[in-house]
N, C-alpha and C positions, 0 to 999 in steps of 0.2 A: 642030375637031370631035372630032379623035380624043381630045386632052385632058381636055374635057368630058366625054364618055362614061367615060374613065376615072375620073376623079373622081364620076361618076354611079355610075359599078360600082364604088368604094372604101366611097364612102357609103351605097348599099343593101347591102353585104356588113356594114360596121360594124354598121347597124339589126339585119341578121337574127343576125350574132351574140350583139348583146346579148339581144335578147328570144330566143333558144336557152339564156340564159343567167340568166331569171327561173328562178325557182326553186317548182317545183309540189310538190317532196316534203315541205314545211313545212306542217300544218295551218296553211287561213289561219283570216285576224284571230284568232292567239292570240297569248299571249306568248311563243310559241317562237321567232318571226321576228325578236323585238327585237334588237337589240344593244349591244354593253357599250363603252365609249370607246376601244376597239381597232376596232372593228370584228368582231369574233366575234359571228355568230350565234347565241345563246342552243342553239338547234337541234342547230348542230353539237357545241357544246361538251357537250354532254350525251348526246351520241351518237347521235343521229335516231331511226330506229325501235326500235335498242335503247336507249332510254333508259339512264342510267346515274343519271337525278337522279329526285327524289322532292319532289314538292310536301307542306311539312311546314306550314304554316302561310298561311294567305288572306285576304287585310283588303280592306276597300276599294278602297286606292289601292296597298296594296302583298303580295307572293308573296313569301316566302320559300323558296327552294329549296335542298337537299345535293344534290352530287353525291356518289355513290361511288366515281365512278374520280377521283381529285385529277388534275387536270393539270398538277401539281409534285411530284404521288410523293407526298403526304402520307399516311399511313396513315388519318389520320380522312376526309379524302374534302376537297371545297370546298364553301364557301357563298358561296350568290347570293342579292341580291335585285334584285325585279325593281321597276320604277315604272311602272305601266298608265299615268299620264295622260301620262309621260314617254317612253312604248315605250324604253324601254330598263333594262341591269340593270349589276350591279356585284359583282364578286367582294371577299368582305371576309376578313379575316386572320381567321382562328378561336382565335390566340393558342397552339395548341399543336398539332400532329404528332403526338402518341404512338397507339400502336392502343390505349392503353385509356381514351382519351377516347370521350366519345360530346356527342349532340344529343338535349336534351330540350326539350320546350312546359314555361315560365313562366309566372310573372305579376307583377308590380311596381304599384307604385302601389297596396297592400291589394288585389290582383286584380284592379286597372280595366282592366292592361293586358297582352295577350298577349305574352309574350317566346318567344325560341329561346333556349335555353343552353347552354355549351358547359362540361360538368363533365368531372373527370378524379377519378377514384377516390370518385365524388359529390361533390368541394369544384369549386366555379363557377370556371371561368377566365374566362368572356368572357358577358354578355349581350348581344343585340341587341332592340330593344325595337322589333319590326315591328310593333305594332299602334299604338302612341304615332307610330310616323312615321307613318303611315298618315292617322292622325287630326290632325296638324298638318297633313297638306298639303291634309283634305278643309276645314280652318277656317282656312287662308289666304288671299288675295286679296282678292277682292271676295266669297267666301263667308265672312268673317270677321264673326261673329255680331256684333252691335250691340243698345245699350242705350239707350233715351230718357235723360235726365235724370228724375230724380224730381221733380214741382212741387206744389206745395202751394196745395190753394187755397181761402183761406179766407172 
């Protein structure tokens, strides 16, 4: 009996700690709560209520985000994108550290498609083309447009 009870009282202490252990300071259902294939909270890494990131571009299926505090010391800051249908994001290389790079809004494809870029003395080092992923993943699957055959009939 005593056994019991204890294993009773190990497993309702385990219950209350995890759920002491959700997390209420994350605006819900946004993409702050996502995470990146470490397990990093989109949230924390950005700094919580003081944010340190800035939502720079908004597509359908995909958010581009800078941080400005780099969390590897980079003078230009980190970039994230984030995947809404996937909850989760991904920190990507911006191809240079100097403090006189900066992030501008693109466009490629004659302007069909939103870019972030990443110039250094205005010559481009790196584009990321968030609005073109965006659009690939809303016309994949089973939302992948479809064409009759053309038939003739005479």
């Amino acid at each position: 009996m005593k056994r019991r009870f204890a294993v009773f009282a190990l497993v309702f202490s385990v219950s209350l700690s995890t759920a002491a252990q959700e997390r209420t300071d994350i605006p819900a259902n946004t993409i702050w709560s996502f995470k990146d294939p470490g397990g990093r909270v989109l949230w924390d890494v950005c700094g919580g209520k003081h944010s340190t990131c800035t939502i720079v571009l908004a597509a359908t299926n995909r958010v581009a985000i800078v941080n400005r505090k780099s969390t590897n010391g980079c003078a230009l800051g980190d970039f994230y994108v984030v995947g809404k249908p996937e909850k989760a994001w991904n920190q990507y290389d911006t191809g240079t550290c100097s403090s006189n790079a900066y992030f501008s809004q693109g466009t490629m494809n004659n302007g069909q498609y939103r870019t972030i870029d990443v110039r250094l003395n205005g010559e481009l080092v790196k584009r990321f083309p968030v609005e073109y992923w965006s659009l690939v993943k809303s016309f994949s699957g089973s939302n992948r447009p479809k064409w009759k055959d053309k038939t003739t009939d005479r």
